[in-house]
C-alpha positions as CSV (number, residue, x, y, z in Angstrom):
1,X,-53.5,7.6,102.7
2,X,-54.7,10.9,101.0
3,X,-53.3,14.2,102.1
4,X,-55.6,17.1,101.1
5,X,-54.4,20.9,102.1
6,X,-57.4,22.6,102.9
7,X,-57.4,26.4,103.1
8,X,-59.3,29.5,102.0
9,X,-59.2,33.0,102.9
10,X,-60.5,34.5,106.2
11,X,-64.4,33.9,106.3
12,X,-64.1,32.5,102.7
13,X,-66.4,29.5,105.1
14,X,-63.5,26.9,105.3
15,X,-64.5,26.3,108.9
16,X,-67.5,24.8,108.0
17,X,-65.6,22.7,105.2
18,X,-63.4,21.7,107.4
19,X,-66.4,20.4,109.9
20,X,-68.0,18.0,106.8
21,X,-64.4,16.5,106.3
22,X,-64.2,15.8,109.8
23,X,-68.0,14.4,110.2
24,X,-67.6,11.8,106.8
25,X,-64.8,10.7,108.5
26,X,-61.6,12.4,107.8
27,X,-58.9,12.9,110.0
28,X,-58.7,16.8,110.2
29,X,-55.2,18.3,111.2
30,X,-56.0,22.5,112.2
31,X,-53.0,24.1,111.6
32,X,-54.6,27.1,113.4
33,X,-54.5,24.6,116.6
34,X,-51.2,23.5,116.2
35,X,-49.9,27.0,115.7
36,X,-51.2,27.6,119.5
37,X,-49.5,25.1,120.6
38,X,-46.1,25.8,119.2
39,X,-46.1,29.0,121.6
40,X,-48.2,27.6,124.0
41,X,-47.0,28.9,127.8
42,X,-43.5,27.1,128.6
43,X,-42.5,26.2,125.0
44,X,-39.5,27.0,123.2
45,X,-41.9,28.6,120.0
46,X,-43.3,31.3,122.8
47,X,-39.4,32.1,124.2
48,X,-38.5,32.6,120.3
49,X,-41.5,35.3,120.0
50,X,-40.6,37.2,123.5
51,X,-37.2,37.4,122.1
52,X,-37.7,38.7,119.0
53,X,-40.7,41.0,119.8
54,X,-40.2,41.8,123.1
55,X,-41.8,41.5,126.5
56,X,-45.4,43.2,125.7
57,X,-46.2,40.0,123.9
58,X,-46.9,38.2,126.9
59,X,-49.6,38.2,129.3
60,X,-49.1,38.5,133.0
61,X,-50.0,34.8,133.3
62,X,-47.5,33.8,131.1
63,X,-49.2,33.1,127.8
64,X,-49.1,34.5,124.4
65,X,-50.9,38.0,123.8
66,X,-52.3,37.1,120.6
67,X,-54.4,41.0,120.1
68,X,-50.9,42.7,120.9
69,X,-49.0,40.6,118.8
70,X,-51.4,40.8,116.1
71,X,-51.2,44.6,116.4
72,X,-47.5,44.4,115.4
73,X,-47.6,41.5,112.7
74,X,-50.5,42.6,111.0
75,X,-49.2,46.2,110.0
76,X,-45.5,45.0,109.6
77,X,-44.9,42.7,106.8
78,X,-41.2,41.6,108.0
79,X,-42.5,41.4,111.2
80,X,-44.9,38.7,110.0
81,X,-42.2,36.9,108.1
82,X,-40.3,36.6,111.7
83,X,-43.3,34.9,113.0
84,X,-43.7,32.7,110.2
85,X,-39.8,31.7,110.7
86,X,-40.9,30.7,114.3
87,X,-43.9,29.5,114.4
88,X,-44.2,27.5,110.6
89,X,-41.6,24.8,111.1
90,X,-42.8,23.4,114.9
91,X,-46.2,23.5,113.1
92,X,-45.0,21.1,110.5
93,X,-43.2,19.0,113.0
94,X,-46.4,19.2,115.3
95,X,-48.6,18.2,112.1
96,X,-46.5,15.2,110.9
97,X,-47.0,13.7,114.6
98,X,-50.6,13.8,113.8
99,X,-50.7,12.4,110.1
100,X,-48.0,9.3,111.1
101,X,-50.9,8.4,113.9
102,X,-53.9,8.8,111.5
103,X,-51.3,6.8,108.7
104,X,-52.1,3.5,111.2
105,X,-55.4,3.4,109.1
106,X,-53.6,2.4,105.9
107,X,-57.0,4.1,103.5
108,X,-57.4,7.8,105.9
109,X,-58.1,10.9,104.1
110,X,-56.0,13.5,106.4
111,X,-57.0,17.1,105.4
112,X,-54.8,19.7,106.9
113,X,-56.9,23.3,107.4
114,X,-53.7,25.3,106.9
115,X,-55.2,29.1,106.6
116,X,-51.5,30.4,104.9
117,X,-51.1,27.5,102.7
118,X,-50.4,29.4,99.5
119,X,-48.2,32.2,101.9
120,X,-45.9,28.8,102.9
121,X,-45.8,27.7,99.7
122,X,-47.2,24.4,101.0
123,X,-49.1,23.0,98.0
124,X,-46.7,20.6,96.6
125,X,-46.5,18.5,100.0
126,X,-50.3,17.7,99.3
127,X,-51.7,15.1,97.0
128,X,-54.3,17.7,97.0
129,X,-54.9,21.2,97.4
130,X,-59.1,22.2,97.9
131,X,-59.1,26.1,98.3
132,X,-63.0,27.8,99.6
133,X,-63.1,30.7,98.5
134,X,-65.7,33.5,98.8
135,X,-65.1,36.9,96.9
136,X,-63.4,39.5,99.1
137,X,-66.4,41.8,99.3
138,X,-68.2,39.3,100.6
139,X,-66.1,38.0,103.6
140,X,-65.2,41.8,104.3
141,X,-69.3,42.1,105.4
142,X,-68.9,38.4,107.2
143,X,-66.2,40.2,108.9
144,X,-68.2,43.3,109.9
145,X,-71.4,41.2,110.6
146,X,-70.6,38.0,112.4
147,X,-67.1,39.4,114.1
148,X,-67.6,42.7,114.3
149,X,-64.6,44.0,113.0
150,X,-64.0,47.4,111.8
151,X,-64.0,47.8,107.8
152,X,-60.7,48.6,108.3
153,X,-59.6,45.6,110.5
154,X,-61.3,43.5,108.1
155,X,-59.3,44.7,104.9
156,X,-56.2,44.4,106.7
157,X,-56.9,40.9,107.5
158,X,-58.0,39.8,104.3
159,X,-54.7,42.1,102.6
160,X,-52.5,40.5,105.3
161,X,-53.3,37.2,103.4
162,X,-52.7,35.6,99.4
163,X,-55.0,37.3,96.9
164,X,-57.8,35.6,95.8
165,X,-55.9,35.1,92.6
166,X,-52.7,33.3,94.0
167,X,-55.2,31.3,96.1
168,X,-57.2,30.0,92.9
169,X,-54.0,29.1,91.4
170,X,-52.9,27.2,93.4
171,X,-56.1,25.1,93.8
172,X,-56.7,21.6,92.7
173,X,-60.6,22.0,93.8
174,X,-62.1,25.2,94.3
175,X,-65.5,24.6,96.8
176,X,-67.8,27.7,96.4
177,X,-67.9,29.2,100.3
178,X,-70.3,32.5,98.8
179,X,-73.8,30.7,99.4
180,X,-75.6,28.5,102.1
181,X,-73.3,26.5,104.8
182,X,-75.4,23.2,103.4
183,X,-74.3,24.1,99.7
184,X,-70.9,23.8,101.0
185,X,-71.2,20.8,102.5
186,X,-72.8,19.2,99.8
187,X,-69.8,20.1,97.7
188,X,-67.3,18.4,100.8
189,X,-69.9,15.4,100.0
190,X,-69.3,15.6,96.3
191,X,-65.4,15.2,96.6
192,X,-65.6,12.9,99.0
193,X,-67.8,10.7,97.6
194,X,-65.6,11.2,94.0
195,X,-62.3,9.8,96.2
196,X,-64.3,7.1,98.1
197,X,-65.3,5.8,94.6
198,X,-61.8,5.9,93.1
199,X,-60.5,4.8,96.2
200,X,-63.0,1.1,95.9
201,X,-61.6,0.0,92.5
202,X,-57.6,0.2,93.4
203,X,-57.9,-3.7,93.4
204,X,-54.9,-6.4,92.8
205,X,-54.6,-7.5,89.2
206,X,-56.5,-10.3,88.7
207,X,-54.7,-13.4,87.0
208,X,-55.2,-14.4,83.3
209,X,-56.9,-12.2,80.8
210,X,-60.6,-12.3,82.2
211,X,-61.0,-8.8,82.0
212,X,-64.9,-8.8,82.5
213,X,-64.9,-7.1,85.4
214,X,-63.7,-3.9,83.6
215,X,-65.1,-4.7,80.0
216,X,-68.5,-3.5,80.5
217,X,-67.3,-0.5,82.2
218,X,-65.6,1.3,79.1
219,X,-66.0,1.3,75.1
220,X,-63.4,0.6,72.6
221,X,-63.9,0.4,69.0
222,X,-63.4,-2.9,67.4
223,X,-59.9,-3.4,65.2
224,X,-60.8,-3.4,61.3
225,X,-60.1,-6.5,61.1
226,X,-61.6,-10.1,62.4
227,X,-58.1,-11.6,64.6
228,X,-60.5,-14.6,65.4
229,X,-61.3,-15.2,62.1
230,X,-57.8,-15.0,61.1
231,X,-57.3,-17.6,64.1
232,X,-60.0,-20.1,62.9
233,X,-58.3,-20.5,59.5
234,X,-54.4,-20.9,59.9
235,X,-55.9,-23.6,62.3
236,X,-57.2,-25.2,60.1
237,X,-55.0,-28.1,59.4
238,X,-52.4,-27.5,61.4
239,X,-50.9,-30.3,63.1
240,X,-49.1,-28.4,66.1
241,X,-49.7,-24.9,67.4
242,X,-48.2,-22.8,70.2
243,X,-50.2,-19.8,71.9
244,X,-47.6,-17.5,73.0
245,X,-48.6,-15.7,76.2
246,X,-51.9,-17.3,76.8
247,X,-52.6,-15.2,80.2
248,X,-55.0,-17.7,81.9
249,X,-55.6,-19.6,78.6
250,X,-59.2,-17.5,77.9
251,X,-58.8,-16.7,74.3
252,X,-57.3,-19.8,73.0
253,X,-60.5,-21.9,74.2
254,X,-62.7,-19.4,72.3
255,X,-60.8,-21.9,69.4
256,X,-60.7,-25.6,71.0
257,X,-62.8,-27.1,68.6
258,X,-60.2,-26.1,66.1
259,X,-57.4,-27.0,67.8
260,X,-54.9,-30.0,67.0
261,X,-53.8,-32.6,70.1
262,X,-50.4,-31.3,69.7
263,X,-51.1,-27.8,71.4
264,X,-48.8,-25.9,73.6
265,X,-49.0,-22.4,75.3
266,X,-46.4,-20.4,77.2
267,X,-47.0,-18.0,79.8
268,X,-44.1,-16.0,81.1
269,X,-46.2,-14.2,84.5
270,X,-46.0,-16.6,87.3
271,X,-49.5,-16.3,88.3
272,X,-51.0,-16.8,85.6
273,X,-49.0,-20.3,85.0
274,X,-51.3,-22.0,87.2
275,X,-54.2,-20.7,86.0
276,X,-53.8,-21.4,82.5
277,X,-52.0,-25.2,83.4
278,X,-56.0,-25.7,85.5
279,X,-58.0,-24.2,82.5
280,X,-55.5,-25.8,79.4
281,X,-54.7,-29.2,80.6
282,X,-58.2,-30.4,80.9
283,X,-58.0,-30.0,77.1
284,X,-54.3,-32.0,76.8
285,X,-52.7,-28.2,76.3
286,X,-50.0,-28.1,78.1
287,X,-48.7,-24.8,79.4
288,X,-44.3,-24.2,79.3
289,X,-43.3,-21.0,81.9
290,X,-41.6,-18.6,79.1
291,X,-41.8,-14.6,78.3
292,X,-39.3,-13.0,76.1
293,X,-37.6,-10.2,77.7
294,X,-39.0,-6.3,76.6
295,X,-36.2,-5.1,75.4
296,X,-36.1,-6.6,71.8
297,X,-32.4,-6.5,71.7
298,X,-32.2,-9.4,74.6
299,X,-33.1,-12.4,73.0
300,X,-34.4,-15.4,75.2
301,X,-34.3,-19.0,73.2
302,X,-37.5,-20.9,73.4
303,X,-37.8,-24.3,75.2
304,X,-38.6,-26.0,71.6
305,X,-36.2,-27.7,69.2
306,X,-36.1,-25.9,65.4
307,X,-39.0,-26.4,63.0
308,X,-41.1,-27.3,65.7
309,X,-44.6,-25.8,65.3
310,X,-46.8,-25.7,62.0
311,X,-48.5,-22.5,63.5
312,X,-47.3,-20.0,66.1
313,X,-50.3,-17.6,67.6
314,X,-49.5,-14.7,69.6
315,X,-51.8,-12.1,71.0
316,X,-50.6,-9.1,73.1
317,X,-47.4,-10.8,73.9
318,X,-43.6,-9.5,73.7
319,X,-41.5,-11.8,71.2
320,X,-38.5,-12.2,69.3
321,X,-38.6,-12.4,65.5
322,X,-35.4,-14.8,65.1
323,X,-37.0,-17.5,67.5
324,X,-40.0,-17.5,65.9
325,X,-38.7,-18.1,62.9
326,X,-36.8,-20.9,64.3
327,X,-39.5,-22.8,66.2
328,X,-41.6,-22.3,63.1
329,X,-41.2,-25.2,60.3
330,X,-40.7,-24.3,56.4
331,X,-43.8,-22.6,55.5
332,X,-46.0,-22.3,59.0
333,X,-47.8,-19.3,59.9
334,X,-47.1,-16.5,62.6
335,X,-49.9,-15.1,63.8
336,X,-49.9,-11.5,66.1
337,X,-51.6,-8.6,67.3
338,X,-50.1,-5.9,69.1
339,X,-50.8,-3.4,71.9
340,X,-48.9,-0.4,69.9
341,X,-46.8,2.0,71.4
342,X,-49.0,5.5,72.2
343,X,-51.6,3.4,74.3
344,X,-52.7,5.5,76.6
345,X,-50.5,8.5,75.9
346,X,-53.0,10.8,77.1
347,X,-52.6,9.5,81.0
348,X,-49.1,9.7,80.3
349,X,-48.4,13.4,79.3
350,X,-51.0,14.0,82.4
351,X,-48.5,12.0,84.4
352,X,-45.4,13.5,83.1
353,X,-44.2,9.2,82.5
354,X,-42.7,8.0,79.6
355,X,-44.5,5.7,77.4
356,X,-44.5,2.2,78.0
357,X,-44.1,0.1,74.7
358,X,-42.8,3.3,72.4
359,X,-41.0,0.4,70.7
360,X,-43.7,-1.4,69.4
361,X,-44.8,0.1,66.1
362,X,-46.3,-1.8,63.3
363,X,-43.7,-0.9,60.5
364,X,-41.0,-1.7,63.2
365,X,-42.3,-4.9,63.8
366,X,-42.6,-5.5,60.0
367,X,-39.5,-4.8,58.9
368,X,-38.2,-7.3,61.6
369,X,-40.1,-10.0,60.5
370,X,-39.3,-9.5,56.9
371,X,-35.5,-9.6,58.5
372,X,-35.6,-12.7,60.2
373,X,-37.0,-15.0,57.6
374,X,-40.2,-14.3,57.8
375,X,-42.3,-13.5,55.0
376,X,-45.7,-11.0,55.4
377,X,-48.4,-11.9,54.2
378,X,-50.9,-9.3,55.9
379,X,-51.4,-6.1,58.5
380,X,-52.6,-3.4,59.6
381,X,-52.6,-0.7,62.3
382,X,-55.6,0.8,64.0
383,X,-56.1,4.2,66.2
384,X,-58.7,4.2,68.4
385,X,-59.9,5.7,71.7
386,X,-61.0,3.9,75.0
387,X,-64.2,5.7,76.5
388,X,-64.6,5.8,80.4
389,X,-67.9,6.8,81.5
390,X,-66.3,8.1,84.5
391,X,-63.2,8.3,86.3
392,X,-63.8,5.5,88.4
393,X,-63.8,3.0,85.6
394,X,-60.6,4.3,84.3
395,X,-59.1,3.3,87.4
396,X,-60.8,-0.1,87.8
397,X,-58.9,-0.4,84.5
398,X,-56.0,0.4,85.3
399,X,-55.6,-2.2,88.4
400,X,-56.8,-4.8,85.8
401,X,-54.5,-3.5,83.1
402,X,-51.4,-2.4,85.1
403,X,-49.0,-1.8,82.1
404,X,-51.5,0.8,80.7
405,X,-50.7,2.9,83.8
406,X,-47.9,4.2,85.2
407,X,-45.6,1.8,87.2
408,X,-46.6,3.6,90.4
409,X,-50.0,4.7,89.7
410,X,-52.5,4.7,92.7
411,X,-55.3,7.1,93.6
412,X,-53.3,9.1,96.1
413,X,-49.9,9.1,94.4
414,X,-51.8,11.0,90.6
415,X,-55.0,12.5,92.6
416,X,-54.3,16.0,91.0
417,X,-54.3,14.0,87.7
418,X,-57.6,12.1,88.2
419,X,-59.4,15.4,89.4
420,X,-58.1,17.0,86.4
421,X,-59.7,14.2,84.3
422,X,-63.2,14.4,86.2
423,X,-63.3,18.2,85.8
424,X,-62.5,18.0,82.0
425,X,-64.7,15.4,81.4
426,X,-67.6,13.3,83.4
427,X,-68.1,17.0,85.5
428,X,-69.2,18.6,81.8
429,X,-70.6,15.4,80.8
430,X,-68.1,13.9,78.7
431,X,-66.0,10.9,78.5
432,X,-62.6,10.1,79.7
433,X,-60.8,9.1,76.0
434,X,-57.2,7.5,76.0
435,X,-56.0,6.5,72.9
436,X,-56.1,2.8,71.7
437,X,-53.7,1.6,69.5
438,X,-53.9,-2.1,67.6
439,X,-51.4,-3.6,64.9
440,X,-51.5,-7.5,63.4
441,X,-49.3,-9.0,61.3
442,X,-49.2,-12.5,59.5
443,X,-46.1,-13.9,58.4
444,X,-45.1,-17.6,56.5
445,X,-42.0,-19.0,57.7
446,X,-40.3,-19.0,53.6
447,X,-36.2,-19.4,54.7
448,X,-34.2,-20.8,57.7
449,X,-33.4,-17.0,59.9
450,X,-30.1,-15.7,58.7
């Protein structure tokens, strides 16, 4: 579900906002409604007002006298904070009723048309604020023309709520209310559609490393250097390799022409096991459940015996110097490239979530293989930047590439974030750029790890 706080001042044309939310199928909650019925006739909101402002507030039937109670509230700014004390918190409770029933749809966009969003200091329950917002001179004539108010009704309406500039700020999306009602609602049509989009590629993450449903949707630079190239000649006779991390077992058949009888992968995500075991054993490769723990420190022993493997490849996946080493005979060949730490720092700083691999740096991840035994032999670290046409594809990456993303990243939970991005970017014509990061290393196997 996305919440969105809708407001905007009076005759800034939220009403009309409000009406295309509600007509491409939003469930609109009118805080103006809801505020009626807190002190409808009978209700403990309307005994709360007759106490504290006296009788002439009610009507001889009983109900609310909005006109004479506007007459006080309106020229008496602690008399409108008493209201607000009364009337604000049944609203909310009365509001919350409404979103939990709209929730049964799972994907609903509930707005709330809250006119004194910024005066409540409302914003941060929204995953969204949208403010319309005409320029006071403007809705003082609206005022004059379509309500007939006196000019001095009008200001006293329009100074009775935020300023234009406290509005703004507060705004995630600003819709222009100053022209034509249809140039409005072509803007509600614009956001909408924006979310709708967004909304389509939250997907599951699919198994294995076929990523083509996202590749054509982004550019990355190539790495300076040629990692299947690299591949293609430690292979090249070597009696028994091990793919570490296979994913679904796509890149190492890019090399089964090269590839000696005795091959084995690991794979240390569960649903990926199956995958690769389906696309690997058809070619003899079988595939051993395995992943090495993150944290470096924690060190998880291999299913192999010492000296096992003439060649060890690894691409992308987390590993432990010391057991390669071990598995690795008396001069074999490691093989790796790295996702480095920084990857995507830009969505995390937007985010306000710590970095996800800030231990992987090339001359980290050097210096440990020097230290276990492991002699290196060549390497090198790339900076780069991903390009995203448009927000959309950044989040279709992101459900295909999880760990580039925060843990709990979803349209509605970073919304603010994403509209940022748009605004800064596809909106002026430009990219989304995150940074790319790339490290590889080879390493002979020259002394027993210490």
């Amino acid at each position: 579900m996305i919440r969105i706080g809708l407001t905007g001042g009076i005759a800034a044309g939220k009403s009309v906002a409000t009406r295309r939310f509600a007509e491409r199928g939003a469930t609109v909650v009118d805080h103006d409604l809801l505020a009626r019925e807190a002190v409808a006739p009978g209700s403990a909101g309307l005994r709360r007002v007759v106490e504290t402002f006296g009788e002439d507030v009610v009507t001889a039937d009983g109900s609310l006298d909005r006109p004479a109670l506007a007459r006080i509230v309106f020229a008496d700014e602690a008399a409108r904070e008493r209201l607000n004390g009364i009337v604000h918190p049944e609203v909310r409770r009365l509001s919350a009723e409404r979103e939990r029933a709209a929730a049964q749809g799972g994907d609903a966009v509930v707005v709330h048309d809250i006119p004194l969003l910024v005066e409540t200091a409302q914003a941060d329950r929204f995953d969204l604020v949208v403010v319309v917002h005409t320029p006071a001179e403007e809705r003082l004539r609206r005022l004059a023309e379509g309500r007939g108010m006196t000019a001095e009704d009008a200001r006293a309406r329009i100074g009775a709520q935020a300023s234009d500039e406290d509005r703004l700020a507060a705004a995630d999306v600003i819709l222009d209310g100053s022209g034509s009602e249809e140039g409005l609602r072509r803007q509600v049509d614009d956001l909408y559609d924006l979310l709708g989009a967004w909304r389509a590629e939250e997907v599951d993450q699919p198994v294995g490393w076929d990523l083509s449903r996202v590749a054509s949707r982004m550019h990355e630079p190539g790495e300076p250097w040629d990692l299947e190239a690299v591949y293609r000649e430690v292979l090249d006779g070597a009696r028994s390799v091990l793919d570490m991390g296979t994913g679904g077992g796509e890149f190492l058949l890019r090399f089964r022409d090269h590839l000696p009888a005795d091959t084995v992968a690991t794979e240390g995500w569960e649903p990926n096991v199956e995958v690769a075991r389906a696309a690997l054993g058809r070619h003899g490769i079988d595939v051993v459940p395995f992943g090495q723990p993150e944290d470096l420190a924690d060190r998880a022993e291999m299913p192999f015996p010492d000296d096992r493997f003439d060649v060890v490849l690894n691409r992308h996946e987390t590993y432990h110097p010391a057991e390669v080493a071990r598995v690795l005979r008396p001069g074999g060949t490691f093989v790796t490239q790295q996702v480095g730490g920084g990857e995507f720092a830009e969505l995390r700083a937007l985010t306000g979530t710590p970095a996800s691999v800030p231990q992987i740096e090339y001359a980290d991840f050097r210096a440990a293989l020097d230290g276990a035994g492991l002699e290196v032999l060549d390497g090198a670290d790339a900076v780069g930047s991903y390009e995203f046409p448009t927000v959309a594809d950044l989040v279709a990456y992101a459900s295909a590439v999880p760990w580039q993303a925060p843990a709990d990243f979803t349209v509605a939970t970073y919304l603010r974030t994403l509209v940022r991005l748009h605004r800064d970017g596809p909106a002026l014509g430009h990219p989304v750029r995150m940074t790319r990061r790339r490290f590889w290393l080879r390493a002979r196997k020259v002394t027993a790890p210490g």
